[in-house]
Structures are given as structure tokens and as C-alpha cells.
N, C-alpha and C positions, 0 to 999 in steps of 0.2 A: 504494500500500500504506500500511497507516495504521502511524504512528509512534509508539511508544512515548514517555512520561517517567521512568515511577512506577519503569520497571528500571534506568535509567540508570546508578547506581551496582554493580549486581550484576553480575559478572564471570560467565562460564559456560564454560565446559570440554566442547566435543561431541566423544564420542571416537568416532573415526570415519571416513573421507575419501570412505567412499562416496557414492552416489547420496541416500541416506536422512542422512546425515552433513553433506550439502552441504547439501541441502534445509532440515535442522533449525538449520543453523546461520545460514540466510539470514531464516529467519520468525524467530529468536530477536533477530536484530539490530534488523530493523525492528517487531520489538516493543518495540524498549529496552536491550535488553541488549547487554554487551559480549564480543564472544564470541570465543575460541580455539580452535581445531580441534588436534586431535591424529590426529596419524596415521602409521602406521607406514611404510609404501611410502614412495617419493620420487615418486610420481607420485599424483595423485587420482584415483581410480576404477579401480584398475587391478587389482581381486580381482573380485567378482560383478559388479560392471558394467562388466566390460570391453567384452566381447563374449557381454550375455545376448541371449535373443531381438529385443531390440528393437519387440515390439509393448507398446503402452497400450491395456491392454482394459478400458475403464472402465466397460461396461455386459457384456462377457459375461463373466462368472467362473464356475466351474469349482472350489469345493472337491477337492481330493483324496481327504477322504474321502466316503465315498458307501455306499449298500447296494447290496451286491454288489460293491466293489474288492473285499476280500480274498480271493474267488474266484479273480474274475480276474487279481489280482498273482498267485495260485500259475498260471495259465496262461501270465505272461507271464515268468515265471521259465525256461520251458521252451522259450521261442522265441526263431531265432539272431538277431535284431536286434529284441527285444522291449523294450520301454520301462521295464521295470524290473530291476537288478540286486541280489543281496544278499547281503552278507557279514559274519557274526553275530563282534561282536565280547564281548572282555572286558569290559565299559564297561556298568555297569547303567542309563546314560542311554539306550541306546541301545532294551535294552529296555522300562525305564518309556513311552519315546517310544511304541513301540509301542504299547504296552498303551492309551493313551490315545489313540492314533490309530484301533485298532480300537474302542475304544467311542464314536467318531464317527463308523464307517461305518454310518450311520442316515439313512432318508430324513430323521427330524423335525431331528436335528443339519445337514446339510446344508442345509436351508431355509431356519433360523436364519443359519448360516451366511452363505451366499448373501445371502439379504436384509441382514445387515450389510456386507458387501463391496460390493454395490450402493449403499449411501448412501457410503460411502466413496470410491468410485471416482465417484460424480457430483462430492463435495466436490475431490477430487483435479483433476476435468475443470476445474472453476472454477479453483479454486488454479494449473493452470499455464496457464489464459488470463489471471490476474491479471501472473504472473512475465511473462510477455511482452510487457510494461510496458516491462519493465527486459531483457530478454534473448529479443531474435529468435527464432523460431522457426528462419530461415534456417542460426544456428550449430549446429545439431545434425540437419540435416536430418528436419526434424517434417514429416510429411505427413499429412493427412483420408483415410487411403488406405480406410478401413472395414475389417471383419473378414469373411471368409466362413471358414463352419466346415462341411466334406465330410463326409459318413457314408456309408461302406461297406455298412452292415448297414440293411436299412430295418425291421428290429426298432428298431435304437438312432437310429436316424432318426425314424419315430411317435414314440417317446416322447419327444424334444426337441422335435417341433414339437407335443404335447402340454403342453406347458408354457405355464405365461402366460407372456404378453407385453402388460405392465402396461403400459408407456409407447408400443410401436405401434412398435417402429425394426425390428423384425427382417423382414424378406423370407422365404420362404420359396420353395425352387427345387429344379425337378426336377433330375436328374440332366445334361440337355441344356439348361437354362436355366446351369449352371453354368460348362459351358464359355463359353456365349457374351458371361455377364458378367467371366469371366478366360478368355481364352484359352491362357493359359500351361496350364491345366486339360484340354485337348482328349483330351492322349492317357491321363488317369486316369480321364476321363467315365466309358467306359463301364465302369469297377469300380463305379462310388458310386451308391447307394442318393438322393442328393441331398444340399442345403446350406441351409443358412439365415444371412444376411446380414445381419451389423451395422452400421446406421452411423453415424458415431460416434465408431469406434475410430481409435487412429493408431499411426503409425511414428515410430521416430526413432532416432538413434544416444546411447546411454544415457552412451557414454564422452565422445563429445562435450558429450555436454550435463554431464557432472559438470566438464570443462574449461574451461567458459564460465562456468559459476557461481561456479569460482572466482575466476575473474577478478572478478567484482561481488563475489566478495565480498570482496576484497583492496583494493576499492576502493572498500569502505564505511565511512565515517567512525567505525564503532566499533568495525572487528574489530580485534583484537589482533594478529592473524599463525596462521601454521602452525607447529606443532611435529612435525617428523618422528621420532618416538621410538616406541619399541616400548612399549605400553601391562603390566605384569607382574602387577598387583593394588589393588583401593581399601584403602583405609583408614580404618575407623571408628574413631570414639572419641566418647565423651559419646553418640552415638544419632544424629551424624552424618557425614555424610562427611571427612575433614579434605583429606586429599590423594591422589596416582594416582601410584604408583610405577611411573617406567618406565627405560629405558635409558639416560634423560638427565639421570634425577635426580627426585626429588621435584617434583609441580606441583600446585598450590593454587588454589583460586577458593571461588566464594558455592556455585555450584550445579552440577551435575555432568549430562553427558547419555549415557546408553550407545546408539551407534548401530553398534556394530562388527560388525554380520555374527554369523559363529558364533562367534569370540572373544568377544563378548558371555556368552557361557555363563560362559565357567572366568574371566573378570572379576567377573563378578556373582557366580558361586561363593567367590570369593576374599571378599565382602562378607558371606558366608551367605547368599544368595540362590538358590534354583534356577528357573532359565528353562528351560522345556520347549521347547527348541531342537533340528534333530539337522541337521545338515548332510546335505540333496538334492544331491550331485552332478550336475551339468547339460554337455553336450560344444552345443557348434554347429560349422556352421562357415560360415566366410566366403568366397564364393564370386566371383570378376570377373565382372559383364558384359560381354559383347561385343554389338557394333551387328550380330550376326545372330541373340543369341539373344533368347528369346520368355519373358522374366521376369513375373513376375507384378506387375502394378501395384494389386493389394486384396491385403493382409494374408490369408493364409490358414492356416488349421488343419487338419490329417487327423488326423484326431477316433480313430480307432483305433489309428492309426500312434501317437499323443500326438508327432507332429511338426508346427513349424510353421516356415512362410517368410512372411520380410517382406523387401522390397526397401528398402535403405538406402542411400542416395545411388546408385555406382554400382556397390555391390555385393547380393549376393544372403545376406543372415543365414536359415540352416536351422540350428534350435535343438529340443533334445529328449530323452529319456531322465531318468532317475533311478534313479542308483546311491546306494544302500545301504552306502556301504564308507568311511565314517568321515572323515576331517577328508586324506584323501589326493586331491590335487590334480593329480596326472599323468596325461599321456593315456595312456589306455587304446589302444589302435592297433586292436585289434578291435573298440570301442566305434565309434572314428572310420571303418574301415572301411565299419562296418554301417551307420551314418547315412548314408554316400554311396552306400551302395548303396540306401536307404531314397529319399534326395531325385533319383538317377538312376531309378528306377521309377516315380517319381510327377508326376516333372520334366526331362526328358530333356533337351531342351532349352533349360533356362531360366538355365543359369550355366554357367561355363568350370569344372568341378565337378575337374577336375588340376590346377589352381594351389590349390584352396580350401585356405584356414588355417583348421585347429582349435584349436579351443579347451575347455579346461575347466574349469567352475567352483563353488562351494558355494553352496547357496541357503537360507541358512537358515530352516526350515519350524517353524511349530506344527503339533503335533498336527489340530489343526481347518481351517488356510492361512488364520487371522484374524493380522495383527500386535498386536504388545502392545506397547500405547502408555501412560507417563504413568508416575504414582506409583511407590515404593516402599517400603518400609516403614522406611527413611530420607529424611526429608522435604529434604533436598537432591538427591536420587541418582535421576532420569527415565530412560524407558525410549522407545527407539524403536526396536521389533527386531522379528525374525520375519517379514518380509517374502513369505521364499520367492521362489519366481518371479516375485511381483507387484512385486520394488522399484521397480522405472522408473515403473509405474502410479502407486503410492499415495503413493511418498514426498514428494509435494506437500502432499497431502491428511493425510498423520498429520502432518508438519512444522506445519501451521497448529496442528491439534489440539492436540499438546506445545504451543506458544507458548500457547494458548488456557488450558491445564490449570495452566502453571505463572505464568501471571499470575491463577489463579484466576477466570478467564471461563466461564461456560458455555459447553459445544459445541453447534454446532449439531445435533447427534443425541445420542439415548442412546451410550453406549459399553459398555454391556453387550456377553460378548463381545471385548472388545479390554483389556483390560485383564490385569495378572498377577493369576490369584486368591490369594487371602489365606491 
């Protein structure tokens, strides 16, 4: 990785401890800078990346919005383990969100979309073959497992394998090719319309890997340390950032990074800033293998179900759902239910599904499932947010870009799109 000089002096503050937090604080160092992490937990990674799905889908993404969701979210409003929940609060964020999330559900926004999350997720692909340099693949159990994505309906089957496929990686497979490429798949075959097979993609354990990275980074000759303090508001003055008021007192630097998930929002709001943020509530759960059952060894998606399984080490991660119900973090017991009954119907066999740990967690989404990366209208104060579901994917790949944006380098793509607008 190439070494900065020119930041050498410039102290930076990522607040943060996430996956996306970790990431940005490891490109900033070895671009130069001297960097501090702030974060509130006593452990690193242990909000959205504890236990998210675990697949890196660096080549198939899936905006959220689309022509024809908000149909379908009202259909799936009304079914008893239906992939979306929603509960209309006081909070005019909540709506504005909406509002701008329905004027994305457009083929042409979609495309747009898509085609920038494609160059991102190639950029991302390189950026954690570069970190592998410096951090094994082995400590987070990273596997080439590929993606297969199942379709039920062979209406919504045609029209995905109607779609380009620009670069030649995807497979496409009938319904009885799919079993035989995962057989963990034998007893959902005969519902699915067929699949199409990325390769490409991978696995890995997201918590793992945000705990390995700290280690390098703790062990990099310019960080400063961890600060565990509860982040409560910035502080402008003169048209810049001065300092980050938290539980610990006052903390000051050159340049500032917001990498906090959906605290991100009412931080940034505390600056005048509005981030079109809204916390996706997301359940998985974590399931034992046993040496008789029939796990899935390829990353899979059930494209209607909006459920997926990826095998991580020697367990079984089924991740899925999006609740609509605001910055609350407890499991819902009917949510986790219905997910196991979701991965028992599709998966019978493939995990010990009575010992399985749930989990829940915020994803936080833009309107569009682009992140906004970079500038703000205080030229000390960087933005690395909005991830959504994709953190584990991108946050290699936006980490470069921040480093890139704030040593004033060109990116290697446009960033139209990824950016807060003005």
C-alpha cells in the first residue's frame, strides 16, 4: 500500500468503530495521516457488523428501489413472514426518506444506480485483495464461495436473465441445474423457476474481520489509539469544524471523519447538516453445523423470500427482512420466528436451526442504496455513510475513495451519485 508524507502532520478523528470506520481509518493512515478512532461500544464492530449477512456481492447488487417495489412492499406488508415491516412514526425524517425513496423507484434511477455500485464494488474487490497484504484472508474466514440467486416466479426469473451481462461471470440455471450445483438446494428445487450464478462473490465473517483490523491498526506506527466515548454533537465555529463533544470531554484534530452508522444523522444534524439516512432494521440468524447436515457451500439468495444464506466458518448466517420501525434495536421474537421458519422450508436440513442465535441490527440506507462518501460543506468534516446492507462489500472500496478525496487525488471513477447533494 503506498505511503503517504504530505498528511503526516494532520491528525484525523474517524468516528466510528464499524466495518466502514475501521476500513476508513486504515486507508487514512497509510495515506499519511494520523489517525484516532472514536467509538462508543467497548468492543469494535459490534452494532451493524456484528452478525450482518456476511456475503461481498461485489458484482450483483440489487438497489432497493426499483419500478414496481412500492407495489409490492404494500403486498408484502400483508404476508406472515414477508420481508418488509412498517411502523409510521413522528419523525418527518422518516417521511422525507420516503418521499425520496419513492421517487427512485424508476427503472432509469435504478440503472444509474446499479451501474455506480458496480464500479464500486469492482474498486472494493481490488481494495480488499490489496489489505490482504497486510491481513489474511484466513482471520475472518473469507471464502470464493460465488453467489447463486433462486427465483420462484419465472416471470421475475426472464426478466433477470434479460438483463446484460456486460462482463460474462453470470451462469444461468434451470431449476434442476441448481440443485446439482448446491445441493443443500435439492428439497427447494422443485418451487424455483431457476438461478443465475455469480462468480466472484464471497463470504466472510464481517465481525471478524472489523477485529483483525484493529489489531493492524493499533499496530500502525501513526495511529493514535481508541477512544471509547459516546460521540453527542460537532462543533462549528469560523466555517469549521473545531471539536466532537462526547462523554469524555471535548476532542480536537485537523480533520474530522463521520463513519457512525445511523448516528451519523442527528451528529451531522447537530453541524446543520441533513443526511438522508433512515435506519433498515435487519434480524439473521446464526445457525451450528453438524457433520450430518447438508449446508450450503455457494452463497445463496431466495430472491423473493429477500432471504439469504452464506456458510461462515462452521456456522450457517441466514440474514433478511427490513423493518421500518425506527432506531429500535430489539428482537422482535415473531420476526425471528418467521425467519426460521423461512430458512426450515427452504433449508431443512442445512443447520442445527434450535440452537440458532438471533440477531438484530440497523442498516443504515439512502434513499437510492448509493453511500455518500466525501465533502461537506465544512471543509474539515468527511462523510463515509449510508452503506445499508452493503457495508462489509464497499467499505474497502469508499475507504480508498475518502483517502483519495481528502488528499485531493482524483478517483478513479466519477462519483456522481455518491456524494451529499448540495
Amino acid at each position: 500500500m503506498q505511503q503517504g508524507t504530505q498528511q503526516d502532520a494532520q491528525q484525523v478523528v474517524v468516528i466510528g468503530g464499524g466495518v466502514v470506520g475501521l476500513a476508513s481509518a486504515w486507508w487514512l493512515l497509510e495515506a499519511g495521516y494520523r489517525v484516532t478512532l472514536l467509538e462508543r461500544a467497548p468492543t469494535m464492530g459490534s452494532a451493524s457488523s456484528y452478525r450482518n449477512g456476511g456475503q461481498l456481492s461485489y458484482r450483483y447488487v440489487a438497489p432497493l428501489a426499483d419500478a414496481g417495489v412500492p407495489l409490492k412492499a404494500v403486498q408484502w406488508l400483508f404476508q406472515e413472514d414477508g420481508p418488509l415491516r412498517f411502523r409510521p412514526e413522528a419523525d418527518m425524517r422518516q417521511w422525507r426518506w420516503l418521499a425520496s425513496f419513492l421517487a427512485n423507484c424508476n427503472a432509469a434511477s435504478n440503472r444509474r444506480t446499479t451501474a455506480k455500485l458496480l464500479e464500486l464494488g469492482e474498486l472494493s474487490r481490488n481494495a480488499m485483495a490489496q489489505l490482504e497484504l497486510v491481513l489474511p484472508l484466513s482471520e475472518f474466514n473469507w471464502r470464493d464461495a460465488g453467489k447463486l440467486v433462486v427465483y420462484r416466479s419465472k416471470k421475475i426469473f426472464d426478466a433477470a436473465v434479460a438483463r446484460p451481462d456486460a462482463e460474462g461471470n453470470r451462469q444461468v440455471l434451470t431449476a434442476a441445474d441448481t440443485a446439482r450445483m448446491e445441493p443443500a438446494l435439492a428439497e427447494l428445487s422443485p418451487q424455483l423457476a431457476g438461478g443465475i450464478y455469480n462468480k466472484g462473490e464471497a463470504v466472510a465473517d464481517c465481525h471478524a474481520f472489523c477485529l483483525a483490523l484493529e489489531q493492524r491498526l493499533r499496530a500502525h506506527p501513526r495511529f493514535q489509539g481508541v477512544i471509547h466515548a459516546e460521540a453527542r454533537g460537532i462543533f462549528a465555529e469560523n466555517g469549521r469544524i473545531s471539536a466532537i463533544d462526547t462523554s469524555e470531554g471535548w476532542i480536537s484534530a485537523d480533520q474530522f471523519v463521520l463513519a457512525a452508522g445511523i448516528q451519523s444523522r442527528d451528529l451531522a444534524a447537530s453541524a446543520g447538516i441533513y443526511l438522508p439516512l433512515y435506519p433498515l432494521k435487519g434480524y439473521s440468524l446464526t445457525a451450528p453445523i453438524r457433520e450430518q447436515d447438508c449446508a450450503p457451500e455457494i452463497s445463496v439468495t431466495d430472491f423473493e423470500r429477500k432471504v439469504l444464506y452464506a456458510r461462515i466458518g462452521d456456522s450457517l448466517r441466514i440474514a433478511a427482512m427490513v423493518d421500518m420501525v425506527g432506531e429500535d434495536t430489539s428482537l422482535d421474537q415473531d420476526r425471528v420466528a418467521g425467519l426460521k421458519r423461512l430458512a426450515r422450508a427452504a433449508m431443512p436440513t442445512a443447520a442445527d436451526y434450535s440452537r440458532a442465535e438471533a440477531w438484530a441490527g440497523l442498516r443504515p440506507a439512502t434513499p437510492n442504496s448509493a453511500p455518500i462518501i466525501g465533502a461537506t460543506r465544512y471543509p474539515n468534516l468527511w462523510l463515509n455513510v449510508g452503506h445499508g446492507p452493503l457495508g462489509f462489500t464497499f467499505a474497502c472500496g469508499t475507504a480508498t475513495l475518502l483517502a483519495d478525496l481528502m488528499r485531493g487525488k482524483s478517483t478513479p471513477f466519477a462519483l456522481d451519485g455518491l456524494t451529499l447533494a448540495a
